[in-house]
C-alpha positions in Angstrom: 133.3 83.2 109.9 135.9 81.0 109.3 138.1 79.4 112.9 140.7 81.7 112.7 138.8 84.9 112.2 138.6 86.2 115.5 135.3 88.8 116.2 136.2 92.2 115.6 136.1 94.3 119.0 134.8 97.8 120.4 133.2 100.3 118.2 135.1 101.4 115.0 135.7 106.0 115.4 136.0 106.0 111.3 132.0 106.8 110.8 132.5 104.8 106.9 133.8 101.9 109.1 130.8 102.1 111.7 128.7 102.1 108.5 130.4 99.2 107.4 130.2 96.9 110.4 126.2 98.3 110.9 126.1 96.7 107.0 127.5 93.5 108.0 125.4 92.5 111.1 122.0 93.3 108.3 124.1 91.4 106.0 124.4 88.7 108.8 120.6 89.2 109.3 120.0 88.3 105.7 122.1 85.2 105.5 120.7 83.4 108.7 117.6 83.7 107.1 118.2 81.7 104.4 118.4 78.2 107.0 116.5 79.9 110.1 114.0 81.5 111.4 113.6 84.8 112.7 112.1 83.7 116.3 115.6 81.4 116.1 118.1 83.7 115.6 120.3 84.6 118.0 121.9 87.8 119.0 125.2 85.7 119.5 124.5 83.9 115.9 124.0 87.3 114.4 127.3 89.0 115.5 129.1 85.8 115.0 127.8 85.7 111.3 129.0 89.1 111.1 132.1 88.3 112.7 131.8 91.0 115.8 131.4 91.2 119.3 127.3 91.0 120.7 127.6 94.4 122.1 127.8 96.0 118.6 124.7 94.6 117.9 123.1 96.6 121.1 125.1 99.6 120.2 124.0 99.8 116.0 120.4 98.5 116.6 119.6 98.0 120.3 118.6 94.2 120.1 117.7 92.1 117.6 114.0 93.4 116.3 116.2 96.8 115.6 118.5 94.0 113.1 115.8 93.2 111.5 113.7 96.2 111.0 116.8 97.7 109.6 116.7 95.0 107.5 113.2 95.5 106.0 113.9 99.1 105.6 117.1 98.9 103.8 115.0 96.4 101.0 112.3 98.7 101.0 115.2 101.4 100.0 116.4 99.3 97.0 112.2 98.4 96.3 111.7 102.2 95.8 115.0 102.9 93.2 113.4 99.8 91.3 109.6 101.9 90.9 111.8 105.0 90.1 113.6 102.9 87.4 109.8 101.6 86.2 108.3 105.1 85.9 110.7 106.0 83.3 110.4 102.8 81.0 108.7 102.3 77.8 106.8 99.0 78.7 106.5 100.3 82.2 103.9 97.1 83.4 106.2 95.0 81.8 109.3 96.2 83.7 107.3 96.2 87.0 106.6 92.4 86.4 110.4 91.5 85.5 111.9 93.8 88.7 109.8 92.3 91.3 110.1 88.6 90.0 113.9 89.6 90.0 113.5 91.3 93.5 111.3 88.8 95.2 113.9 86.4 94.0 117.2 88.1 95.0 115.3 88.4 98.6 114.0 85.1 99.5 115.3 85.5 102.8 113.4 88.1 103.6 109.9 87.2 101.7 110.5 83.5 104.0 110.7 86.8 107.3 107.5 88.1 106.0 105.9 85.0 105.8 106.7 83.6 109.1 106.2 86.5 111.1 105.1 89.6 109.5 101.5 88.7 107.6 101.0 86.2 111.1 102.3 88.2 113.8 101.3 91.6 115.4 104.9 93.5 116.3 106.9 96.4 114.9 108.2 94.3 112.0 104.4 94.3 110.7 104.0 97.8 111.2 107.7 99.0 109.1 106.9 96.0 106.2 103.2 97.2 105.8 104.3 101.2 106.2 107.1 100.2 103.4 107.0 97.7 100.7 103.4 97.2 100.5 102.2 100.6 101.0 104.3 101.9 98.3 103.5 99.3 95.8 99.4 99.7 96.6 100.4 104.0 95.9 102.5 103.3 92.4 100.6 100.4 90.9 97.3 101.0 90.4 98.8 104.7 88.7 100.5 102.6 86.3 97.7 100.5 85.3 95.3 103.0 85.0 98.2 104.8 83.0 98.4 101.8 80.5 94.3 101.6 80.8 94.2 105.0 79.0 97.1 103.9 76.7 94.7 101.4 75.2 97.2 98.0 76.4 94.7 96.6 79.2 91.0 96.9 79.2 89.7 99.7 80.5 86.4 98.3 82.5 88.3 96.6 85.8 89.1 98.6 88.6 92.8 99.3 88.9 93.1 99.1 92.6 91.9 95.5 91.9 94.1 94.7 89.2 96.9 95.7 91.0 96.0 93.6 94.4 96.0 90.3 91.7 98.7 91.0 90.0 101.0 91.5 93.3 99.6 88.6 94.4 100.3 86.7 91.3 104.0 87.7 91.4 104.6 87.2 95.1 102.6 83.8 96.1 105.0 81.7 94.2 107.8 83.0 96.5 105.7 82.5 100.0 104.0 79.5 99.6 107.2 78.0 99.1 106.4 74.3 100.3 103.3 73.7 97.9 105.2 74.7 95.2 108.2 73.0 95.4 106.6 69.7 96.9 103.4 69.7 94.9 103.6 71.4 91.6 107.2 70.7 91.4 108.2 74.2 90.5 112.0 75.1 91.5 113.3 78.8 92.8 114.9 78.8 89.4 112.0 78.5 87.8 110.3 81.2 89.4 113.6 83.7 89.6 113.8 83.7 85.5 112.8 85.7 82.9 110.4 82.5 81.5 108.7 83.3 84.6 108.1 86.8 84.6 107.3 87.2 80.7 104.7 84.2 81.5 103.1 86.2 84.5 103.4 89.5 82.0 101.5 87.4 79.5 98.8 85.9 81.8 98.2 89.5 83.1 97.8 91.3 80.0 96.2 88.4 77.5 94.4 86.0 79.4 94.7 82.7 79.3 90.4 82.4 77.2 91.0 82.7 73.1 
């Protein structure tokens, strides 16, 4: 918000304007969360991110746990259209692999929320990530593997409920244990976020790294 932009005031009766300032305090969400935590965040930060009044936030999401479930739900929306997308492709495992380095990626801000709160904490925000991201990639995955199993393009003697579990793990560690990679293996965002990255995971997955 720049010093002249003064915070918008009272709540908007155009319902595609109400959807629009609702869009901007989760947009708000997303950006703080780039520099902050979530247990840092402020109500007043949030609606002055998202250059309103404090009181919208109470009347779109009730406080700020209500932000940012929101937010987890509305990535889990844009998780689901990328599996729909995956489903239809010809290299299907392949695709998978690129989407959710791409995904992960574009969503740093919110795989840093998971990290910090989520996988350690016990609150609602645990209960809507593990009901949403998760739980749908644990449903679709293992499907696909054992789909390419009986293709013939992965062995077919390894559980696919485990092969699943390592590759999400594979693709999503870079992105959580941020410090350790960046500090020790030297290893930037970039790196991770490109299509290097994802054709190398793609590769160790499928090949192996044994001749």
């Amino acid at each position: 918000m720049t010093q002249s932009a003064k915070p918008k005031r009272g709540r908007p009766a155009d319902p595609a304007l109400q959807e629009k300032r609702r869009e901007d305090l989760l947009d708000a969400a997303f950006e703080l969360l780039r520099h902050k935590s979530y247990r840092s965040i402020t109500i007043r930060e949030l609606a002055s991110q998202a250059n309103t009044q404090s009181a919208m936030i109470k009347y779109y999401f009730s406080d700020k746990q209500g932000v940012f479930l929101a937010l987890l739900e509305r990535v889990a929306k844009h998780q689901q259209a990328d599996f729909e997308a995956v489903m239809e492709a010809d290299e299907p495992l392949k695709m998978f692999i690129h989407r959710s380095v791409k995904f992960f990626a574009k969503n740093q801000p919110v795989t840093r929320l998971i990290a910090d709160e989520v996988i350690a904490g016990d609150s609602e925000l645990k209960k809507v990530f593990i009901a949403t991201l998760p739980k749908r990639t644990a449903e679709m995955l293992p499907k696909l593997i054992a789909a390419e199993q009986a293709a013939g393009r992965i062995r077919a003697d390894m559980n696919p409920k485990w092969l699943g579990f390592s590759l999400i793990n594979m693709i999503i560690t870079p992105f959580v244990a941020v410090p350790v990679r960046e500090q020790v293996w030297q290893i930037s965002h970039e790196e991770i976020a490109s299509d290097a990255w994802a054709e190398h995971v793609y590769r160790i997955f499928t090949e192996g790294a044994v001749q």
